[in-house]
C-alpha positions, 0 to 999 in steps of 0.5 A: 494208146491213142490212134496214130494219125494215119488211123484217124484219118479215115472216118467214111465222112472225110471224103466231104470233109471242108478245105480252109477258106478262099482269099486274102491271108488275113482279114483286113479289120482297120478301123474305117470312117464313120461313112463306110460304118453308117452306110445302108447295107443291101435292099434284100434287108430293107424287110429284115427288122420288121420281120423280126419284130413280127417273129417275136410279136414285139410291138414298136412301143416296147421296142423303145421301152428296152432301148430307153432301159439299156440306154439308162443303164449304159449311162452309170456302167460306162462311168464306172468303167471310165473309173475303173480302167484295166481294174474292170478287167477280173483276173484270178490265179491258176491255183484258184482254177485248180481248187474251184473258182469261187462264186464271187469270182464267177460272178465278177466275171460272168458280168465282164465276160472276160478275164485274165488267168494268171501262172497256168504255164511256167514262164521258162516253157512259155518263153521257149514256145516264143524262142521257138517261134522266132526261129521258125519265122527267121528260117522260113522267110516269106510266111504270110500274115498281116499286114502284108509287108511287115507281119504282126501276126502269121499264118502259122497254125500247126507249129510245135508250139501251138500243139503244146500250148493248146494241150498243155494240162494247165491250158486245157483246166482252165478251159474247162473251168471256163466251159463251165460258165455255159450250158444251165439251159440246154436240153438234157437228152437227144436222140442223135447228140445234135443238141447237146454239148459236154462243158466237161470236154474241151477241143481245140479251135485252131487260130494264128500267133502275134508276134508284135515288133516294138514301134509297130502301128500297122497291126490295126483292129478296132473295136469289134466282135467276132463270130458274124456280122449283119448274120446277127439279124439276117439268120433266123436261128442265131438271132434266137440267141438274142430272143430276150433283148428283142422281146421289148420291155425290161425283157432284156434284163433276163438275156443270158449269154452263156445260154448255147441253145440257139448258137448250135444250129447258127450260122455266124457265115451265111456269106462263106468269108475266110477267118470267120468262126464257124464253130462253136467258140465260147470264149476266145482267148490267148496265152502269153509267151511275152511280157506284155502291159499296156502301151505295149500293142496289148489287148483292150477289152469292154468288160461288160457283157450282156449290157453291150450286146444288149445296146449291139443288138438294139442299135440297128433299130435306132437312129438320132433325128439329127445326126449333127447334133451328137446327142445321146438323150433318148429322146433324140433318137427315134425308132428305124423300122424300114432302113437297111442301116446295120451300123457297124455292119457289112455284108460278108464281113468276119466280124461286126465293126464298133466305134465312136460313131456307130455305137455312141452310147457305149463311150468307146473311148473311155470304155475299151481298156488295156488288160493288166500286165501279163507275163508269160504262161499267163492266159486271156480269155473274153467271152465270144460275143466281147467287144475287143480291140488292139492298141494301135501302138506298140510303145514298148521294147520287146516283141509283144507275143502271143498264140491264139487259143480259145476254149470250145467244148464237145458237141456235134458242130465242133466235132465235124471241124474237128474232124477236117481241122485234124486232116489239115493238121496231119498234113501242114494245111491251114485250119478250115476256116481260115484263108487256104494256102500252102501253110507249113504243109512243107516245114520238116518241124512243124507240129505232130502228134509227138508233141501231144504228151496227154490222153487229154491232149489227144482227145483235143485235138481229135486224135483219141476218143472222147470218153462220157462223163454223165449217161445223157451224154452218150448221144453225142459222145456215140455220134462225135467217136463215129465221125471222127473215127467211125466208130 
C-alpha cells in the first residue's frame, strides 16, 4: 500500500520546503509593440555577450559564420512549413506508443519537436473530466484566472480531474515514451544522484486548466517560449545548454536539444517571477477534454526545433544596419557586441517573447500553425524550449477545454518540487511555482489521493517510492526516496 498523505509529509526537509510564488494570478504574456520588444534591457548586461564569446573562445568572424548558416537554412525550412501548414505537425496514435513508436516516427518528431498523441484516453472519460470541471467552476464563483474579468484559464491545480488525468496509465505511457527522447549524454554514475535523471520514471508538474468560451478574443499569448527569459544568456549554466550554437562556424548543426546535461544545475528564475518553471519540464504538453480544431482559440506550434532555438540564441548578437529597411539578406545585418539589446526579452519576464519584429527570419506569420483537430482524450506535447502560441480567437461553438499536463521525469531537481508540490496538494495550495493564494484549500471536492487508482500514479505524484530500473540509477532513486520520505 502506498504512504497515506499524512505519512509523506514528513520528510526532515519539509520545514525548508518553498511556498507557491508572490503576485499577479496569471502572467499577463499579451502580445506587446514592437518598441517594448526591442528596447535595451538593463546596463548590468551591457558585458553579457562579450562575456560569453570569451567563455567560449569564439571569435566574432565565427560568430557571423553560424548566423549566415542558420540564416540560410531558415530561408528553405520556413517555406516548406508555410506549405505544409498544421501537416508539419507529426501526430501518431496511442497504439503506436503501446507497441514502440517507430524510428521514422522519432525522427519526424524529434526534428519538430512537438506532437500530437491521438486516443490515449477514452473520449467518454475525458469529457466527464470536462463536465466535472464546469461544475466546479458554476459552484465556486469568484476563482481566479486569466484575464481577470472573464477567465479563460483558472487557477485551479488540484481538482479531481486534474489528479486522474496526470495519472492516468494511457497519460503517463506516453510520457514515458516521450522522456525517452532525452538523455543519450548524460553521465552514467553519480556519487549523490544530482546528475542523473531516470527517463523510465515520470512526475507529475502541476499546471492550470483552459476553459475557453466560444467568442473569446481576450486569452492572448503570442509567440513565446517558456522556461526563462534573458536567463537564456545571463545564467552561466543554462547558457551551456546552447554551447554548440555559440561555438561559431557550422558548430551549430551539432546542437542537441534533448541533451539535459546543463539543464539540471540551471536557473530559468534568476529574478524569482511567478508562473516560471522551475523544474526540469522536458516537454510541455495537454490533454484534451473538448474537441478542438483550428479557428477555434486552439494551440499553434513552430515544428521546427533546433533550427529555432539556433536563430533565438543567436538574435541578441545581431542587428540590421538599418532597421527601416526591413531587410532580411545577411549582408544587412551586422554583428551587436556591446548593447544590452535581448529582442524579445525582459527582465524578470516568465517566458522570452517572439514576433514579426524581433524575430523576422523565422516568418512567424506563416510559420506558427494550428495543430490538427483534436478530440477528447486526445493529448499535445512540444518540446520545452517550443516556440508556441494561442489563436487569438476562438470562432467556434463550444468551449475549447483543455488541462495542462507536461512530462518530467525523476532526478533530484524534480524530486525537491515534488516533494513541496505534494505538501501544497495535501492541503489545497497552489503548486509552488505559481502565484500564491487561497487555491481550493477550502473546496470539499477537490482532489485526494483517493483519486490515484496506480502504484504508477502514486509514485507520480510522490505519494509512494520510486523503485530502480537500472544499478546506476540507485543514486538518485536513494537520495529522491530520502527527500521525499526520508528514508
Amino acid at each position: 500500500m502506498p504512504p497515506t498523505a499524512t505519512s509523506a509529509l514528513a520528510p526532515p526537509s519539509d520545514a525548508t520546503r518553498r511556498t507557491s510564488k508572490p503576485d499577479k494570478p496569471f502572467d499577463d504574456r499579451r502580445v506587446v509593440g514592437p518598441s517594448a520588444k526591442l528596447a535595451p534591457l538593463s546596463d548590468h548586461l551591457l558585458p553579457l555577450k562579450r562575456t560569453i564569446l570569451a567563455e567560449l573562445g569564439t571569435s566574432p568572424e565565427q560568430l557571423e559564420q553560424s548566423w549566415r548558416g542558420v540564416l540560410a537554412a531558415l530561408e528553405v525550412h520556413t517555406a516548406k512549413i508555410a506549405q505544409q501548414g498544421g501537416d508539419a505537425i507529426p501526430h501518431v496514435h496511442y497504439k503506436d506508443i503501446e507497441k514502440g513508436i517507430s524510428e521514422e516516427q522519432k525522427v519526424i518528431i524529434r526534428d519538430a519537436g512537438c506532437v500530437v498523441v491521438q486516443g490515449a484516453v477514452s473520449e467518454e472519460e475525458a469529457v466527464g473530466w470536462e463536465t466535472s470541471l464546469k461544475d466546479l467552476v458554476k459552484a465556486h464563483p469568484g476563482i481566479q484566472g486569466y484575464p481577470s474579468h472573464d477567465p479563460q484559464a483558472y487557477e485551479l491545480y488540484n481538482t479531481q480531474a486534474q489528479t486522474r488525468a496526470r495519472t492516468h496509465p494511457a497519460v503517463l505511457n506516453t510520457q514515458k515514451a516521450l522522456l525517452k527522447f532525452w538523455g543519450s549524454s548524460l553521465p552514467r554514475a553519480s556519487a549523490d544522484g544530482e546528475d542523473l535523471v531516470d527517463y523510465d520514471t515520470p512526475v507529475s508538474y502541476y499546471d492550470r486548466l483552459r476553459l475557453r468560451k466560444p467568442g473569446d478574443r481576450s486569452f492572448v499569448l503570442g509567440p513565446h517560449i517558456d522556461g526563462g527569459c534573458v536567463e537564456r544568456w545571463e545564467d552561466p549554466v543554462y547558457r551551456k545548454v546552447w554551447g554548440k550554437i555559440l561555438s561559431g562556424g557550422d558548430s551549430w548543426k551539432e546542437y542537441d536539444p534533448y541533451d539535459a546535461r546543463w539543464r539540471l544545475g540551471a536557473k530559468q528564475d534568476l529574478y524569482g517571477v511567478p508562473n516560471q518553471c522551475t523544474a526540469h519540464r522536458s516537454w510541455q504538453g495537454w490533454t484534451s477534454i473538448s474537441h478542438n480544431a483550428a479557428g477555434e482559440g486552439t494551440l499553434q506550434l513552430l515544428p521546427m526545433l533546433r533550427l529555432a532555438t539556433a536563430y533565438v540564441i543567436l538574435r541578441p548578437f545581431f542587428r540590421p544596419r538599418d532597421p527601416s529597411s526591413g531587410s532580411l539578406h545577411p549582408d544587412d545585418w551586422e554583428l551587436d557586441l556591446d548593447s544590452a539589446m535581448f529582442p524579445g526579452s525582459r527582465i524578470g519576464a516568465s517566458g522570452q517573447e517572439l514576433s514579426v519584429e524581433s524575430h523576422p527570419h523565422l516568418r512567424l506569420e506563416k510559420t506558427m500553425v494550428s495543430i490538427p483537430r483534436t478530440r477528447p482524450g486526445d493529448q499535445v506535447y512540444w518540446h520545452c524550449d517550443g516556440v508556441h502560441a494561442v489563436e487569438g480567437y476562438h470562432g467556434g461553438k463550444n468551449l475549447s477545454s483543455v488541462m495542462y499536463i507536461p512530462a518530467a521525469p525523476l532526478c533530484m531537481k524534480n524530486a525537491r518540487y515534488l516533494r513541496d508540490q505534494r505538501v501544497n496538494f495535501v492541503h489545497g495550495h497552489v503548486a509552488p511555482d505559481f502565484p500564491a493564494s487561497a487555491g481550493e484549500s477550502t473546496f470539499p471536492e477537490r482532489g485526494t489521493t483517493r483519486d490515484i487508482k496506480t502504484d504508477e500514479g502514486h509514485r507520480a505524484l510522490g505519494f509512494m517510492p520510486f523503485e530502480v530500473h537500472a544499478p546506476e540509477l540507485v543514486p538518485l532513486v536513494d537520495a529522491a526516496n530520502a527527500a521525499l520520505f526520508g528514508q
